[in-house]
C-alpha positions as CSV (number, residue, x, y, z in Angstrom):
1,X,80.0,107.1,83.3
2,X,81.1,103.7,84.3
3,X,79.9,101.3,86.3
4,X,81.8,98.6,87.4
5,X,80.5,95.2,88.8
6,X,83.6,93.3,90.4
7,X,81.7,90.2,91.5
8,X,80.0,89.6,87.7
9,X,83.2,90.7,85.8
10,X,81.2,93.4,83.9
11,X,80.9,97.2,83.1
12,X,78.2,99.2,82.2
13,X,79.0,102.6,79.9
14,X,76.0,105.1,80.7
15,X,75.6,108.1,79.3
16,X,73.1,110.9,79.7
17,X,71.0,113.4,77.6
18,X,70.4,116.8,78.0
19,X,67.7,116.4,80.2
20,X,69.5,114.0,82.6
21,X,68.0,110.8,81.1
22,X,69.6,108.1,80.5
23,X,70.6,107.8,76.5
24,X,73.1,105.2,76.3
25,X,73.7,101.9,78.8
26,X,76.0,99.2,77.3
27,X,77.0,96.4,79.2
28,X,80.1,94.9,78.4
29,X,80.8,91.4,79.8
30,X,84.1,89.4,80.5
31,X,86.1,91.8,82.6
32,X,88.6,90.5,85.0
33,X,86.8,90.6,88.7
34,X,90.2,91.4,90.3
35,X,90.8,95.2,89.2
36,X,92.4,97.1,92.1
37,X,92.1,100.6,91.1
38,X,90.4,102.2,88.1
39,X,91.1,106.0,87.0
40,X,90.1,107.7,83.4
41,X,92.1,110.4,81.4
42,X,92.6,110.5,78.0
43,X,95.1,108.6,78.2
44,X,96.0,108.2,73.9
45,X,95.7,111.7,72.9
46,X,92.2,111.0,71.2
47,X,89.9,113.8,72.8
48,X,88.3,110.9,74.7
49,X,88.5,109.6,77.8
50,X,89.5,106.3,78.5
51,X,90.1,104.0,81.6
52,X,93.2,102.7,83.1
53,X,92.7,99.7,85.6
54,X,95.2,98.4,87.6
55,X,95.6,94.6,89.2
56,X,97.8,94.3,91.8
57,X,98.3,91.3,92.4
58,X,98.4,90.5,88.6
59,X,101.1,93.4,87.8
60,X,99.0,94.9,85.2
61,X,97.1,97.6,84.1
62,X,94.3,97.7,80.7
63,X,93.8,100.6,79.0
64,X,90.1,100.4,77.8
65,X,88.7,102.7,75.7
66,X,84.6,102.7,73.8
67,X,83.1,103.6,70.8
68,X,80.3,106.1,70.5
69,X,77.9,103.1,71.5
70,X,79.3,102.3,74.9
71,X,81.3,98.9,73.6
72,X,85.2,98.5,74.0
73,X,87.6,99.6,71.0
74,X,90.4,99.6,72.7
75,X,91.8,97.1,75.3
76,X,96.1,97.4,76.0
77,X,97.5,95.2,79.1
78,X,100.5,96.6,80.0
79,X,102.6,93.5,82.1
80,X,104.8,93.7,84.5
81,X,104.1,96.2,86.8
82,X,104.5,96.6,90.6
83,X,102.6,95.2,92.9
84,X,102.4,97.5,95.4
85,X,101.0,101.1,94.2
86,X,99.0,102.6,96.5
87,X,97.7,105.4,94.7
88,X,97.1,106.5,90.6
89,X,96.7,109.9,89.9
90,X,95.1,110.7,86.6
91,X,96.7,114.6,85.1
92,X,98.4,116.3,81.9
93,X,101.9,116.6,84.0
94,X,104.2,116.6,80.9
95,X,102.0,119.4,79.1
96,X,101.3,117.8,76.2
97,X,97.2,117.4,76.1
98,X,97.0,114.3,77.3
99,X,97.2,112.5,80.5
100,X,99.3,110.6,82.1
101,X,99.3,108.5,85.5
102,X,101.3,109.4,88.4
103,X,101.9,105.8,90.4
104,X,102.6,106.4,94.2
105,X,103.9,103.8,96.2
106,X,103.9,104.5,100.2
107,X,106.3,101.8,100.9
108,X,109.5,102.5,99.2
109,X,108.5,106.3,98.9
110,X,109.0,105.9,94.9
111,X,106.5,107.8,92.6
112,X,106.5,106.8,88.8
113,X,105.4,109.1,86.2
114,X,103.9,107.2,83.3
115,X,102.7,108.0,79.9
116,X,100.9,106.0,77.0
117,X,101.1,105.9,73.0
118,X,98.1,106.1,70.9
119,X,97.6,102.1,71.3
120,X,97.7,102.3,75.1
121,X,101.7,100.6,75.8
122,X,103.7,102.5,77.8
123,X,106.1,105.4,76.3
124,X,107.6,107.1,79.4
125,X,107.5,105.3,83.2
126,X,110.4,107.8,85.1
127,X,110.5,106.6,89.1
128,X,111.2,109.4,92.0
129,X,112.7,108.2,94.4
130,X,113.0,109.3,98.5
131,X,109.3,110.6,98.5
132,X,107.9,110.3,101.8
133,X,105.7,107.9,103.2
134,X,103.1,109.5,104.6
135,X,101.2,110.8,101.5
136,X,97.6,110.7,102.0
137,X,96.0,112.3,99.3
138,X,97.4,113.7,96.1
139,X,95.5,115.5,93.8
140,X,96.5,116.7,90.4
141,X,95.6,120.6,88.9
142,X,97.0,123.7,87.4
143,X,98.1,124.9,90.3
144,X,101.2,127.2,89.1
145,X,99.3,128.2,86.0
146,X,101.8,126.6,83.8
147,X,99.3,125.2,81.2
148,X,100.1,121.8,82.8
149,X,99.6,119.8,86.0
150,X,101.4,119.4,89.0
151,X,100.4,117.5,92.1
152,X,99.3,118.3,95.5
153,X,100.4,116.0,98.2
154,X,98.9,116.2,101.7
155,X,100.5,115.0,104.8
156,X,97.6,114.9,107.1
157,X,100.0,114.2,110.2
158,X,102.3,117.0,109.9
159,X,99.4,119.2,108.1
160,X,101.8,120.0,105.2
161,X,101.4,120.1,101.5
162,X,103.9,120.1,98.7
163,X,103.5,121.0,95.0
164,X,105.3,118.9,92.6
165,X,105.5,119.9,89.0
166,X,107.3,117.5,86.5
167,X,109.6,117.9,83.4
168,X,109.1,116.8,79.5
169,X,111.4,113.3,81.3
170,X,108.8,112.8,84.0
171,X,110.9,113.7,86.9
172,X,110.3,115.9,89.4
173,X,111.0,119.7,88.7
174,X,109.1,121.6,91.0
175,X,108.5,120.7,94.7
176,X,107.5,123.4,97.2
177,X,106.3,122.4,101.0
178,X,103.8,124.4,102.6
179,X,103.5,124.4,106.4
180,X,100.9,125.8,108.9
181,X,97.8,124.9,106.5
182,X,94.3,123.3,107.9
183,X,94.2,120.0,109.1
184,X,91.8,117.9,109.1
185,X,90.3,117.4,112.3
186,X,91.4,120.5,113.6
């Protein structure tokens, strides 16, 4: 697990045991206090999980990821990024065992796919366009059973859903709407 500290700059790694104690707490110090939004995947294609943190007002985003002791081993800004995502959601949409991030910005209605080499720069960012604003939630899963993510988008005003699956390219390949669901609230 990770704890972050945005007012001291630092992160804690904790891990657990077996029995739920706590076997491994590494504080590492330095960070940049100004990290937006933070979301983990394995994100190189190691078996591991690492972090992805995003700075909006910066334009950036680190990958970060730690050794088996808790301290960093791999740190990758990526520069030059927009300002204003809203949402990044963590998922294997390309179906290669690895994630990537989906960026969803609520403004222009754009969604990038993006995807990382084994040193943490970017490989793939693709941009869908004429998405619709009103995205609350999106949530990535199997939920096709195609051995890879897609995304489900939820609309709380209209109470509507759409599935969006994604090509090797990172655009959109799949997008169903469902109508009638729950709503929250209701």
């Amino acid at each position: 697990m990770l704890l972050y500290d945005r007012a001291a700059g630092e992160a804690d790694v904790v891990g657990f045991g077996a029995d739920g104690r706590v076997n491994l707490d590494t504080t590492n110090r330095g960070w940049r206090k100004t990290w937006d939004l933070i979301v983990v995947g394995d994100f190189v294609g190691n078996g591991r999980s690492q972090i992805l943190l995003y700075d909006r007002n910066a334009g950036e985003g680190d990958i970060v990821g730690f050794d088996a002791n808790g301290k960093v081993n791999l740190d990758f800004t990526n520069t030059g990024w927009r300002r204003s995502w809203d949402l990044l959601v963590p998922g294997d949409f390309l179906g290669n065992a690895k994630s990537e991030v989906l960026f969803y910005d609520s403004q222009t209605g754009e969604a990038d796919v993006v995807a990382f080499g084994p040193n943490g720069a970017v490989t793939l960012d693709t941009t869908n366009r004429g998405w619709r604003k009103s995205w609350e939630i999106i949530i990535a899963g199997d939920f096709v059973g195609g051995g890879k993510q897609e995304i489900l988008l939820y609309d709380r005003a209209t109470g509507e859903g759409d599935v969006v699956g994604f090509g090797a390219d990172g655009k959109v390949n799949l997008d169903t709407t469902n109508r009638g669901g729950a709503r929250a609230g209701a």
